[in-house]
C-alpha positions in Angstrom: -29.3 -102.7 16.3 -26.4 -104.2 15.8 -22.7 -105.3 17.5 -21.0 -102.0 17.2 -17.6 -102.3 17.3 -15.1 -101.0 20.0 -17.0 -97.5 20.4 -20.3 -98.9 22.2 -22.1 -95.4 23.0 -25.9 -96.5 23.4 -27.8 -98.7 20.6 -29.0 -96.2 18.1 -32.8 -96.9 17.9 -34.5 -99.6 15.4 -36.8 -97.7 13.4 -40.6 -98.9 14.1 -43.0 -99.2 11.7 -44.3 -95.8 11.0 -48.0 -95.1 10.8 -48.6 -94.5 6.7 -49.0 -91.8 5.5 -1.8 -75.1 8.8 -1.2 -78.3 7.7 2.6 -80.0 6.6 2.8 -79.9 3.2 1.4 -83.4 2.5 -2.0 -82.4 3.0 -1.9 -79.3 0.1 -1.1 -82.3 -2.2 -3.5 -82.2 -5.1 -7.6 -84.1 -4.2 -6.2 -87.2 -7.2 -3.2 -88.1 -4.7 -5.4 -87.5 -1.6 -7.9 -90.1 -2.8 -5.0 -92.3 -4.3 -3.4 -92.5 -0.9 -6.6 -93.0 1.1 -7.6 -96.2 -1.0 -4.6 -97.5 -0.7 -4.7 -96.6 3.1 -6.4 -100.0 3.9 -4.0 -102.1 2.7 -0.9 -99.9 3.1 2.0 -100.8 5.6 0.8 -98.7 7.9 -1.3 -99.5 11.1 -2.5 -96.5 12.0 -4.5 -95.9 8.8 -4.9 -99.7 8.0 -6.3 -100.3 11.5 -8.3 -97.6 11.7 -10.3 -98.1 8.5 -10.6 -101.5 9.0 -12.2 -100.9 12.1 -14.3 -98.0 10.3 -15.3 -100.9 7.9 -16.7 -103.3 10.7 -19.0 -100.2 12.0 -20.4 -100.5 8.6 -20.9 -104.0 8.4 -22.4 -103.7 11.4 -24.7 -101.2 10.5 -25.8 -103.0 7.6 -26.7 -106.8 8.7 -28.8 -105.2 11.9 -30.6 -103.4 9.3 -31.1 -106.8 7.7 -32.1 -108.2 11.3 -34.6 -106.1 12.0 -36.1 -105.9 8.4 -36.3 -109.1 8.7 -38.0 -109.5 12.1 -41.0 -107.1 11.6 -41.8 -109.3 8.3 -41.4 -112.5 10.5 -43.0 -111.4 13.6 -45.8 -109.6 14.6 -45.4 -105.7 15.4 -46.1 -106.4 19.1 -44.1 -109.2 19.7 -40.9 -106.9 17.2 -42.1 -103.7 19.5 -41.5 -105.6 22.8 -38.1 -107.6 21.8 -36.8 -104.0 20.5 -37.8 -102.6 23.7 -36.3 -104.8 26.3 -32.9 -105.5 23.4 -33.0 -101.6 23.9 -32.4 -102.2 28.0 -30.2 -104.8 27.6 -27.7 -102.4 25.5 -28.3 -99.6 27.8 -27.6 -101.4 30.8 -24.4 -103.4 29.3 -23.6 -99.9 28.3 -23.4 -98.7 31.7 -22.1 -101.7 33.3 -18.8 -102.8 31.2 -17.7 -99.2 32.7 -16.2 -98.2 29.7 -13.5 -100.6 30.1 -13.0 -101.3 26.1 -11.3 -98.1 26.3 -9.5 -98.8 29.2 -8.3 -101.6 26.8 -7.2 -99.8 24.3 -5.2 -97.7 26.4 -3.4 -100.2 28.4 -3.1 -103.3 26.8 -0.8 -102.0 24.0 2.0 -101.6 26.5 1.0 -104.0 28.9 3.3 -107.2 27.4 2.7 -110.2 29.3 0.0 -108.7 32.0 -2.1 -108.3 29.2 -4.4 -111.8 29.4 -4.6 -111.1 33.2 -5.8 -107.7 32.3 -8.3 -108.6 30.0 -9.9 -111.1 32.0 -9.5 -108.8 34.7 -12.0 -106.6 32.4 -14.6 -109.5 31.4 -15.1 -110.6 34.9 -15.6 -107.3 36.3 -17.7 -105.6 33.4 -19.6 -109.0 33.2 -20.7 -108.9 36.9 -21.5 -105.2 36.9 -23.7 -105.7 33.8 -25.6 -108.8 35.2 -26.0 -107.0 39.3 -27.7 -104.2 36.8 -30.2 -106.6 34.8 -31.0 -108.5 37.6 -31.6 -105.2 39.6 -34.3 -103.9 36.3 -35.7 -107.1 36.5 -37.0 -106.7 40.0 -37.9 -103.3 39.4 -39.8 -104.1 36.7 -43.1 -104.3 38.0 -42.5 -100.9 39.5 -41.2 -98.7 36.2 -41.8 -100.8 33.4 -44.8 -102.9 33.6 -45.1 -103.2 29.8 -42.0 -105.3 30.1 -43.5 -108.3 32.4 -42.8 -110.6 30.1 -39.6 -110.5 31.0 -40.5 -112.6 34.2 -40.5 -115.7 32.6 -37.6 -118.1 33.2 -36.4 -118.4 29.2 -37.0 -114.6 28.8 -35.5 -113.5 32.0 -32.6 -115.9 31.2 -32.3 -114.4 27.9 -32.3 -111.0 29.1 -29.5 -111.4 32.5 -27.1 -113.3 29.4 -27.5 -110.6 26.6 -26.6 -108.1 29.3 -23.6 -110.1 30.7 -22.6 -111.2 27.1 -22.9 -107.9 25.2 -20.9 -106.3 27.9 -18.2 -108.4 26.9 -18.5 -108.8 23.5 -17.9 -105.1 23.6 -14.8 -105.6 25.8 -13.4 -107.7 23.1 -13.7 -105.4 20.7 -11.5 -103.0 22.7 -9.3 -106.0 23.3 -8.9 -106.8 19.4 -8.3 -102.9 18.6 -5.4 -103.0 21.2 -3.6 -106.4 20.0 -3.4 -104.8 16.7 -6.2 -106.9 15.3 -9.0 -105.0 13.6 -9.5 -107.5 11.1 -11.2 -109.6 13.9 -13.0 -107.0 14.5 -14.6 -107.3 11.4 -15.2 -111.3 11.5 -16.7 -111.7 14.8 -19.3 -108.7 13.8 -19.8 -110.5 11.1 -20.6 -113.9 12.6 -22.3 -112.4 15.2 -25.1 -110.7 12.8 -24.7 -114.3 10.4 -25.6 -116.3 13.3 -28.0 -113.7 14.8 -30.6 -113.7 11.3 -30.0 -117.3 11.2 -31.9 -117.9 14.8 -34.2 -115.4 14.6 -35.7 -117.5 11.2 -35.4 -120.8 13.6 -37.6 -119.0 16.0 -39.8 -117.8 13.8 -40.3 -121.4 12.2 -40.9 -122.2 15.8 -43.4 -119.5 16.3 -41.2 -118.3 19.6 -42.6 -115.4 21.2 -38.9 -114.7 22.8 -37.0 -115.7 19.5 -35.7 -112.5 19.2 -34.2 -112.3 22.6 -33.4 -115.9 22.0 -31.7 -115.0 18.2 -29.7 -112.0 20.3 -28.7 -114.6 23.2 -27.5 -117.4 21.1 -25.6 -115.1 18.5 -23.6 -113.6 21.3 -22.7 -117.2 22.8 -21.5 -117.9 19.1 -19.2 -114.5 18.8 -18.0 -114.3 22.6 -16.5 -118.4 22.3 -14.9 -118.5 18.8 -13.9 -114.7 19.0 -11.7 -115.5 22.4 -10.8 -118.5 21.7 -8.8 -116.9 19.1 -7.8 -113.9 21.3 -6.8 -115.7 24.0 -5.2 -118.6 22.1 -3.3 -116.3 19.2 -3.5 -112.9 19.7 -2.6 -112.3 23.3 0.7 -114.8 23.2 1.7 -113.4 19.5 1.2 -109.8 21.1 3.4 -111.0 24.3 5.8 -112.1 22.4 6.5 -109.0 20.2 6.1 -106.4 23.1 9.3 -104.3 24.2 7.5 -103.2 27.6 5.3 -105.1 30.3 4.1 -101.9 31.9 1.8 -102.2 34.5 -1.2 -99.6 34.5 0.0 -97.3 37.0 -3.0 -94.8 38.1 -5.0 -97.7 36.6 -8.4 -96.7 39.0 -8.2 -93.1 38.5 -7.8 -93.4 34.7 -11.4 -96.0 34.4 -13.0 -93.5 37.0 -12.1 -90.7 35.0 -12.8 -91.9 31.7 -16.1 -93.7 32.6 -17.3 -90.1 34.1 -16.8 -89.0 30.6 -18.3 -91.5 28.8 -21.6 -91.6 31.1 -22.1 -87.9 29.5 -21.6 -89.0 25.9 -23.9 -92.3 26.8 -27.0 -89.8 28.6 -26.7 -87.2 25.0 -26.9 -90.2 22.9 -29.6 -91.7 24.8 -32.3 -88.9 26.3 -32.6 -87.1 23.0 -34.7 -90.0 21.2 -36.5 -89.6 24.7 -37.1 -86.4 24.6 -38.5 -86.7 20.7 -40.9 -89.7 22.1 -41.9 -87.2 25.0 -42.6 -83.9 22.9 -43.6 -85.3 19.9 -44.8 -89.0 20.2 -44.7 -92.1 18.8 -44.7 -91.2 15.3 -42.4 -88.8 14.9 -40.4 -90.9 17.3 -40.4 -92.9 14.6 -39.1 -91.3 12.1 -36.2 -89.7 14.1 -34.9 -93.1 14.8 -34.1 -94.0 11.3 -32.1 -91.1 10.5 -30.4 -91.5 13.6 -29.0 -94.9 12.8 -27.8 -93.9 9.2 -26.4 -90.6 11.0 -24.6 -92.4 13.7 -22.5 -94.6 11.5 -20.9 -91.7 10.8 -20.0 -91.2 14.7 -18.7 -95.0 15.2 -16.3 -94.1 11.9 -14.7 -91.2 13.9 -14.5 -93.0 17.1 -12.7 -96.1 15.5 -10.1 -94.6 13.8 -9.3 -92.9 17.1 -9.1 -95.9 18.6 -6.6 -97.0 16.5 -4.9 -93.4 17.4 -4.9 -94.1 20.5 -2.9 -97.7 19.8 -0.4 -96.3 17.7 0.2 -93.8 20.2 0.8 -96.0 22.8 3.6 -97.6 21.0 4.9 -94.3 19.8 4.6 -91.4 21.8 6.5 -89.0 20.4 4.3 -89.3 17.2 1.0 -88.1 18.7 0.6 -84.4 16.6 1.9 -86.7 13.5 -0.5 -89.5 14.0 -3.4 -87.2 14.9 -2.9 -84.9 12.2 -3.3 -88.2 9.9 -6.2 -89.6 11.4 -7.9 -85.9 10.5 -6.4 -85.6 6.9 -8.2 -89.0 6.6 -11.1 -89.5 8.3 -11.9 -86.1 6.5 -11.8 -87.2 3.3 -13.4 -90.4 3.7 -16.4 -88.8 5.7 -16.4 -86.0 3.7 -17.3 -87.7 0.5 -19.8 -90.0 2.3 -21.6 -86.9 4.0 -21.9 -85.5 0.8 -23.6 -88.1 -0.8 -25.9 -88.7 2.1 -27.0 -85.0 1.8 -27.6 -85.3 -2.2 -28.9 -88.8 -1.9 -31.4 -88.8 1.9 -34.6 -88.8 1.0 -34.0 -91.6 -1.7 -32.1 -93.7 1.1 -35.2 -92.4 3.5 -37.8 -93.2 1.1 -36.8 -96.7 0.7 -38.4 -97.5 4.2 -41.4 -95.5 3.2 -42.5 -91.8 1.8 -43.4 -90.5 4.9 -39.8 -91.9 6.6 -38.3 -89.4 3.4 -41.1 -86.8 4.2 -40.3 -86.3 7.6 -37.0 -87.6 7.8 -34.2 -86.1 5.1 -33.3 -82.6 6.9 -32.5 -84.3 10.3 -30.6 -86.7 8.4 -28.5 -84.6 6.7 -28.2 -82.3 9.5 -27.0 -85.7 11.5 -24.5 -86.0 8.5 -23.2 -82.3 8.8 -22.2 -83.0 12.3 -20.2 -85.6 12.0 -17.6 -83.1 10.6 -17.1 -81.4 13.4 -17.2 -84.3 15.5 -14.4 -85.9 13.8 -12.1 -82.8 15.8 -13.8 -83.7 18.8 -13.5 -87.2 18.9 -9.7 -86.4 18.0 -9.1 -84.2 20.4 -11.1 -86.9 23.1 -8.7 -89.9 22.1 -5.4 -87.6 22.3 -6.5 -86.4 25.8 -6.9 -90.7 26.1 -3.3 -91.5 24.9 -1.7 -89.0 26.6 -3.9 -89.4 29.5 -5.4 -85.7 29.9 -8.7 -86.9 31.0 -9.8 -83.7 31.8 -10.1 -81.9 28.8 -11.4 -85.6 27.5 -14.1 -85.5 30.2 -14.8 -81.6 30.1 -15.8 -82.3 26.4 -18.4 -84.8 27.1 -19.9 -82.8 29.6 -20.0 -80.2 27.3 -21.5 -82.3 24.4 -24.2 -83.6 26.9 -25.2 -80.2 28.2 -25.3 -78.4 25.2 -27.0 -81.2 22.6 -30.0 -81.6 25.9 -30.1 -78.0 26.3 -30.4 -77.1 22.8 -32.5 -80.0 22.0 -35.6 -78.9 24.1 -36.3 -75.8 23.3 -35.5 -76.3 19.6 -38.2 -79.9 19.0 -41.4 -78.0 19.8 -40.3 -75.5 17.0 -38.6 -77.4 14.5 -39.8 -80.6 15.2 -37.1 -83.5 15.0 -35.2 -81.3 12.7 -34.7 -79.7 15.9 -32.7 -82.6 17.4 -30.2 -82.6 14.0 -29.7 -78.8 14.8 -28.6 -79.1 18.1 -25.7 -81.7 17.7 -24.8 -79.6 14.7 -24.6 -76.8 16.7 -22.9 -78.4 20.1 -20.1 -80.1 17.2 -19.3 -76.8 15.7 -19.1 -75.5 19.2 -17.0 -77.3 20.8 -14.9 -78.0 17.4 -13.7 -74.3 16.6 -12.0 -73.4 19.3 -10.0 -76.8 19.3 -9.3 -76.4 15.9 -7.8 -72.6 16.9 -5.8 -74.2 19.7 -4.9 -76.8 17.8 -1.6 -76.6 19.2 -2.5 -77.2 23.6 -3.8 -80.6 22.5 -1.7 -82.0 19.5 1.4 -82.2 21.8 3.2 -85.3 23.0 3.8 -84.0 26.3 2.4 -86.8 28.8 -0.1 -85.6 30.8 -1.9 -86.6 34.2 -3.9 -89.4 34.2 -7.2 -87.0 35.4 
């Protein structure tokens, strides 16, 4: 579990121990000048690509120093004491999840434009997501008792504490993300992840040292204290006032409400597929196997948070140029395809080796939902396209209808198909909702990669 940046669906699940046992003619250029052009895409003069890989990059980062973090805390902590800090960590993403109302995008999509309403609009953001997020731990907190009593050690003052400020905090800290990505400062992005994991494995050894029963929650706490003060000190200090200065507009968000309503509906879909499936695995097939599908759900979903940053960065660039949407859009695709491409393919050839280096029955059990996971994110890249276009050109509907869609297919396919197939099962149906719902947008390519404006729902 780590800081995941600007695209905060639900935490991908820690893995537990287990028990043992058409195109313009640019893109027919020949594969040397492809990869040529999408190395040098990081460092090129353009934001679009630039921004959105470095972005990509950070999701990566990411994904590797909470690996380390939690490697690290089942060797320094007992499995009980890891078990329960993973369990309420696991609440306090949910719950920021749902309270910071999906405002990073909101971010993205306003702030670009927004010229010297943009600190007001950001703050606007941190005080609002921050109080939703803490009225929601507080609210668990008393209900705790009642639907989690396996979490009562919450109760305390120093845990409770711990638990209302992670909430609050990581609500924000993924509002800054969003906030970063729209300034034009991915790079950031990339630093604050980074001291936020740095400082995170630093803590949780000081509470181990300590023997702290909470210094896990404590390690979580601290780290986003670190990130949220030097991260907007910066923002607020250099970013915002440099970004002020070099804006040609100072729109305000006109249809503001309906466009966070909107989007929010959409993004509580994509937030209940990401997080009832690893429930439904714990339900049908227990513990252990629950187990096992966590792991190779968070190697697959880096492959998700790739796709979701660089539209992020679509949606920026779009902001500022409208006219360029197809352009822009078919360049994030020609990309994003070739980057994740390559990397699915060497997941597939290489998963049970990566698998087996957390144990020979995570590799046993784990490589064909991994690479099935993989597989997916192929098709997802068109969806989470066509999802940010609708964004920029704010067409929420066809934005939301997709979620819904992704939600009701992925749950409905994923029940029948676990008893059968086992977890496989799960790694079936999101390949199988993707391909769905990316065929007929890449038929009707055309309805979506337009630069028309649209209505804001």
């Amino acid at each position: 579990m780590t800081g995941q940046p600007v695209r905060q669906g639900p935490a991908a699940p820690v893995p537990v121990p287990a028990p043992e046992g058409r195109p313009p003619p640019a893109a027919r250029r020949p594969l040397s000048r492809t990869v040529r052009a999408g190395a040098g895409a990081l460092f090129s003069g353009d934001p679009l690509l630039r921004n959105g890989h470095l972005l990509a990059v950070s999701s990566v980062v990411s994904a590797g120093l909470g690996s380390v973090f939690w490697f690290l805390a089942t060797h320094w902590y007992d499995d009980e004491t890891v078990g329960l800090s993973y369990s309420a960590l696991s609440m306090t993403l949910l719950l920021a999840g749902v309270g910071q109302l999906n405002l990073s995008e909101f971010l993205v999509r306003f702030v670009p434009s927004a010229g010297h309403h943009t600190r007001r609009i950001i703050l606007t953001c941190y005080a609002v997501s921050a109080g939703v997020s803490t009225l929601a731990a507080c609210g668990f907190l008393l209900l705790v008792p009642v639907v989690a009593p396996g979490m009562d050690f919450l109760l305390t003052p120093v845990t409770a504490g711990c638990f209302v400020a992670a909430t609050a905090g990581y609500a924000v800290f993924v509002l800054q993300d969003g906030a970063l990505t729209a300034v034009r400062r991915p790079g950031w992005v990339v630093a604050e992840n980074t001291v936020f994991a740095c400082v995170k494995i630093g803590l949780l050894g000081l509470g181990a040292a300590l023997a702290l029963f909470s210094g896990i929650l404590i390690a979580w706490a601290g780290a986003l204290a670190v990130s949220l003060l030097v991260t907007n000190v910066l923002l607020l200090r250099r970013a915002v006032p440099q970004h002020v200065r070099t804006s040609t507009t100072a729109e305000r968000p006109a249809g503001a409400l309906r466009y966070a309503a909107a989007d929010y509906a959409g993004s509580l879909f994509r937030l209940a597929a990401y997080t009832v499936v690893p429930l439904l695995v714990l339900n049908e097939l227990g513990v252990e196997q629950s187990a096992y599908f966590s792991l190779a759900w968070v190697v697959g979903y880096v492959f998700y948070l790739v796709a979701d940053n660089l539209g992020s960065s679509l949606v920026v660039e779009v902001v500022h140029s409208p006219g360029r949407l197809a352009e822009h859009a078919r360049k994030v695709l020609r990309h994003a395809a070739l980057l994740l491409g390559t990397a699915v393919v060497l997941v597939v050839v290489l998963a049970p080796w990566i698998l087996s280096l957390f144990g020979a029955a995570y590799a046993e059990h784990g490589t064909a939902l991994l690479r099935l996971l993989a597989l997916s994110a192929l098709p997802n890249l068109v969806v989470a396209v066509a999802i940010d276009a609708a964004r920029a050109r704010r067409r929420l509907r066809l934005a939301v209808g997709l979620q819904c869609a992704m939600c009701v297919l992925v749950l409905g396919l994923t029940v029948p198909l676990l008893p059968v197939m086992g977890i496989a099962g799960a790694g079936v149906a999101w390949l199988v909702t993707m391909s769905l719902l990316a065929a007929p947008l890449l038929i009707r390519r055309a309805r979506w990669l337009t630069s028309e404006p649209g209505r804001s729902s």
